[in-house]
Every structure is written in C-alpha cells, then in structure tokens.
N, C-alpha and C positions, 0 to 999 in steps of 0.2 A: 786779644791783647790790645788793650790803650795806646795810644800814640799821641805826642803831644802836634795838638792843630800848627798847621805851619802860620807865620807872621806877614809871609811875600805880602797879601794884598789887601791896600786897606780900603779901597775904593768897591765899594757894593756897588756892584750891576741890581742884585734881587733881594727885594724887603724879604728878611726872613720870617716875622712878626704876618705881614699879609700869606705869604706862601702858609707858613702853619693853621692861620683862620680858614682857609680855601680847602687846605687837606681836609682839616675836621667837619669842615662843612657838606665836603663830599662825601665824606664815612657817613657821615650821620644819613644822608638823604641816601646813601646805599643803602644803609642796613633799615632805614623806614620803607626801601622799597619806593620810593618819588619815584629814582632815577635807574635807567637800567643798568648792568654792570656795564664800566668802562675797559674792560679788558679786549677788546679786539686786538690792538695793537700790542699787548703785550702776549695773546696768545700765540701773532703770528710770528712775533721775536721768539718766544721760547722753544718753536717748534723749529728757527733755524738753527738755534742755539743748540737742541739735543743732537741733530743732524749734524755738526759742528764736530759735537764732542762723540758722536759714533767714530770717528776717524781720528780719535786719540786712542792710542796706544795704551793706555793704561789707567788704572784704576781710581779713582778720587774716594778718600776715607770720610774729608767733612768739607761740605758744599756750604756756601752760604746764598743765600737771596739778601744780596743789601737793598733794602729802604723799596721792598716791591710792593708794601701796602696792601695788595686784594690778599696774594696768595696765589695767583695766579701761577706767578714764572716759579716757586715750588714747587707747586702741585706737577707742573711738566718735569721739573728737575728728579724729582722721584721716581717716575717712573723712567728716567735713562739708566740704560743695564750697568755704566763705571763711575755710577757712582755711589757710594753703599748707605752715608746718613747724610739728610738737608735738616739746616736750622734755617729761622728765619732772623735779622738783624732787622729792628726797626724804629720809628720813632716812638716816644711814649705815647702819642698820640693814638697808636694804632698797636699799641701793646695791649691784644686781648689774648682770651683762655682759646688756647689750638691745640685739641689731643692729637694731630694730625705731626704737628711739626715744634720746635724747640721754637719760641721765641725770645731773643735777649733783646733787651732795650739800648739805645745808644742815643745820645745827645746831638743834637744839631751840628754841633762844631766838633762833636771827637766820636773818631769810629772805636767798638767798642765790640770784637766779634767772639768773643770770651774766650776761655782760658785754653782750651783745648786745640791742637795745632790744624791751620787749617791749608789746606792744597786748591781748593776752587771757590773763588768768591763771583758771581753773578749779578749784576746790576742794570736794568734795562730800564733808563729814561731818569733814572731818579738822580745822577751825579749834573744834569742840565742846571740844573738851581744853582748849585755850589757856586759861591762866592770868591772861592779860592780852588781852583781845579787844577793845579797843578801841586798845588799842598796837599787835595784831597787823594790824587791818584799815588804821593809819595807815602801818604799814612800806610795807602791799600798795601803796596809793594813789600813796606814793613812789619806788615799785621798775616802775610801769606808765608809759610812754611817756603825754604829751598826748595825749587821747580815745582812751585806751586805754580796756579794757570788764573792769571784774573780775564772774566771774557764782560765786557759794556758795552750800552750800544746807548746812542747820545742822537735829539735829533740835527737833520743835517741842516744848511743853507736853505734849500728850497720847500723847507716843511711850511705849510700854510702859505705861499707864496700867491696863493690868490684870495685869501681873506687879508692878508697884507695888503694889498694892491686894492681893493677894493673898501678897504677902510682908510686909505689915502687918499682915495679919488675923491670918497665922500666927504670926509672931515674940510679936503682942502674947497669944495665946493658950497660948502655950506658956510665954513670960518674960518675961510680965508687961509688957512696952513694945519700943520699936520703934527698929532702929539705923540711918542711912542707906544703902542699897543701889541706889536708882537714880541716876542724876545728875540735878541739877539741867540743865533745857533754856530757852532762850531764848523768849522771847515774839515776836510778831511786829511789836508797839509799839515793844519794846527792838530789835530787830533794825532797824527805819526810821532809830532813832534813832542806833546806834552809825553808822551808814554817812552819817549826815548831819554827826556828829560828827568823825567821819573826815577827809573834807572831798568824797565823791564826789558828782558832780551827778549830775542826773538819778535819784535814787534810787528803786526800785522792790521793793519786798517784796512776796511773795503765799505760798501757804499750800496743802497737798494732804494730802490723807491717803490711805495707803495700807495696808490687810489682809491681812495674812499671814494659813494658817491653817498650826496643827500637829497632829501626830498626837499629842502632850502637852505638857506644860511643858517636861519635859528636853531635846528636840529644838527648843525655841524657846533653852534656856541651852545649848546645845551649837553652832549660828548663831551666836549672842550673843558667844562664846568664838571662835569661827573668826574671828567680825571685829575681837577683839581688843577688843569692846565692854563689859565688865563691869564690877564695880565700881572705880575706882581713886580713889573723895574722899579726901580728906587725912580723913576723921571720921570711915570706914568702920571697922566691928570687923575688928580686922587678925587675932584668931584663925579658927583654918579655921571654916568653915561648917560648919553640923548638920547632918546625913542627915533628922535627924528634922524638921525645920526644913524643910526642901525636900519632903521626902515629903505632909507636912500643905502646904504652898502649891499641890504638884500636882492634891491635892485638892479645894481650892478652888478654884483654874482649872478643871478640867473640873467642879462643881458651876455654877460662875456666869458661865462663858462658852465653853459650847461650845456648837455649833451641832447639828440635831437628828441627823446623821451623827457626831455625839461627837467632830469636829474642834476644836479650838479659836481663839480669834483673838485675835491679837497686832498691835496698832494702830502705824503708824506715822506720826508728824507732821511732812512735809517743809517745813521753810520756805525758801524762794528768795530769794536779795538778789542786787540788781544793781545796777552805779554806773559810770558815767564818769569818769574820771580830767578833768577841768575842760579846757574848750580854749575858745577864742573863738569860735572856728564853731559850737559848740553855740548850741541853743534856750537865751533867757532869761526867764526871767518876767517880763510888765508891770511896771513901775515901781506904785506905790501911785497913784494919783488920774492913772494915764493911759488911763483907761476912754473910750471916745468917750461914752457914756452912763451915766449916775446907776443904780446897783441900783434905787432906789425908782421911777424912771421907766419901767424895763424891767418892773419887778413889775406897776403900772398900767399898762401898754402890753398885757403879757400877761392880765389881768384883764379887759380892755377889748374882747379878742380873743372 
C-alpha cells in the first residue's frame, strides 16, 4: 500500500542523489566481486532479530525486508519457523531477477509494499538516510495491517566513534578546523520517542554494541565503502579527500586504538525499535487512579515487611 511521503521536514541532513551513486556503486563492485560482501553486520542483526521473533506468539503471513539491498536479512527471515512468506521491498536500483524471494520496487520518497496486507515489516540500517524519519516511520505504521509488528534497527551515537575522533584530530592538525565526515546517528531517547510519535504501541527500544577489529583504518574505509556507508551530508566538503589527510588519521587510529596485536577497533552502536501497529486485542495500560492500592500504602506496606 502507497502512502503519501509526509511534508514535516524540509531541511536535508543526507544528499540523496550522492547516497544513490554510493549504493550503485557498491552493487556493482559486489557483484564484479572487487569487494567482499558487506553483510557482517547485518547477519549479526538478523540473527538477533529471529531470536527476537522466536518469543512471539504468533504467526506472520507476509514479512517484508525494507530497503536490505544484499538479501541478506531475507534470507535469515525465511528460515524463522512464524513466519510463512518474505518479499523483498527495494530501491530500483537493486531491483533484480530473485527466484528466491518477491521483489517490489518502491521509490526513494514513497514506501510502496504492495497490495497484499502485510503483519511484519524488517528494516536493519537502511531507515538511517531518511530525510524525514519521523514521516518515514508514520508511512511504515500505515502501510502494516492491525497488530502488525515493525522490528529496525538504526545505528547508535557511538558507531564509528573512533574514526570520528581520529578524522578530527587529523583534519584539525593539518587545516587548521574540522568538516563533517561521519553522520549524525539517533539516540536511543529520540528513537522511543519517534515511534511513540508515530503512533506504534507497545514501543520498545534497546541498544548493543558491537567490535569490529581491523587490520588498519583503510580496510575498516573500504567495509564502510562496500556497504555504501560513507559520507553523503548535505555539509560534507564535496572536494576529493586528501591522501595526506587519511594517511595522518591511520596514524592515529593505530596510535590510540589498537589493541596489543596492533589490530584495531572500530565500534559499533546497534539501536533496536519495535512497535505494534495499535489493535484492540492488545495489552493497555491501567487508567490513572485505577490502582487497587495507594503507592504510599504499598510503600508502608513494604517498609513494614
């Protein structure tokens, strides 16, 4: 079902023109084999994601993978015993022939999970971009059947927090100040709050971190690259990057965070959001003053004990 894109935000954070060069760039150099698959992190989300939905109650008729590009978090999605068909949803850009799975196409600005009513929509890392993420998670809401289950996972605050730090140090030592290069990432406060905003019940956020390590900087920007994850703010210095500039930050990565095998670590901050699409059957919260007993009485009750 279509949804008309919300209007709230006119101010781009992320060029979307660069973010689409960067995907296609990296399908291409996957599928020539350059580059190795970038799916580490999303195998290791999918696999908490089935874990997740082992401890649901009940059965999912049509799953979606929004905008997961490999195929990856599908291919885990199918093999979870409650959930019976996965399609994939995705950019045209990455609309190819999959005997494997239903692929529909959907547009940058408008989700598009077709006609057929759907219960679970799955999205790991790909709602980060959006422009408008508070509009995007209101389409999701209204595109999922009653007590349907949307599960995303977004990255946190501390993702890359020492290629940040380390591309600050350098930039400012070399010219004098410092241009934006990582993306801005979601909190896990703001994250409760977009989905309560939204309008999903039952809302539930939680937070992981996960450690990469590398064998340098360049092979953590060359990942970074394959997943199509690099810089693309609307602020970012649009001329090429310095060798010299990157040489001096590999420096200070293996100076201030390698470990004593001279590996280094490259932080990852997975936030989790999950919401029910609103249904009657669901659990509600007590009304205000429909307590069988007084907080201050249960306080002395316990005090008493």
């Amino acid at each position: 079902m279509a949804t008309t894109p919300s209007p709230h935000n006119s101010a781009k954070v992320f060029d979307e023109q660069a973010l689409r060069h960067r995907q296609a760039r990296a399908k291409k150099r996957l599928l020539n084999k350059i580059d190795a698959s970038p799916d580490f992190l999303i195998t290791h989300v999918a696999k908490d994601i089935a874990d997740r939905l082992a401890l649901v109650s009940r059965q999912f008729n049509n799953a979606i993978d929004l905008f997961g590009r490999t195929g990856a978090m599908a291919s885990v999605m199918h093999d979870v015993e409650n959930i019976t068909k996965v399609s994939r949803v995705e950019l045209p850009a990455f609309h190819t022939e999959n005997k494997r799975f239903e692929i529909l196409r959907s547009a940058p600005d408008l989700l598009d999970i077709g006609d057929d009513p759907v219960d679970l929509v799955i999205s790991a890392f790909a709602l980060h971009w959006s422009n408008d993420l508070p509009g995007t998670l209101i389409q999701l809401r209204g595109s999922i059947q009653p007590d349907g289950l949307f599960l995303g996972v977004l990255a946190g605050p501390d993702t890359l927090n020492e290629l940040r730090e380390c591309l600050a140090i350098a930039e400012s030592e070399l010219f004098g100040g410092i241009t934006p290069r990582i993306d801005p990432f979601i909190t896990v406060q703001a994250a409760g709050a977009l989905m309560q905003r939204a309008g999903f019940a039952l809302p539930v956020v939680d937070t992981e971190t996960v450690t990469i390590r590398y064998d340098n900087m360049y092979d953590l920007v060359n990942d970074l690259r394959a997943m199509a994850a690099t810089n693309v703010l609307c602020a970012r210095e649009k001329q090429k990057f310095s060798k010299k500039l990157f040489s001096r930050a590999a420096e200070i990565y293996a100076n201030r965070f390698a470990d004593d095998d001279g590996r280094i670590r490259a932080t990852f901050e997975l936030i989790f959001m999950s919401g029910w699409v609103p249904h009657q059957s669901q659990q509600k919260p007590s009304k205000p003053g429909s307590a069988a007993i007084h907080l201050a009485d249960a306080i002395n009750q316990t005090k008493s004990k």
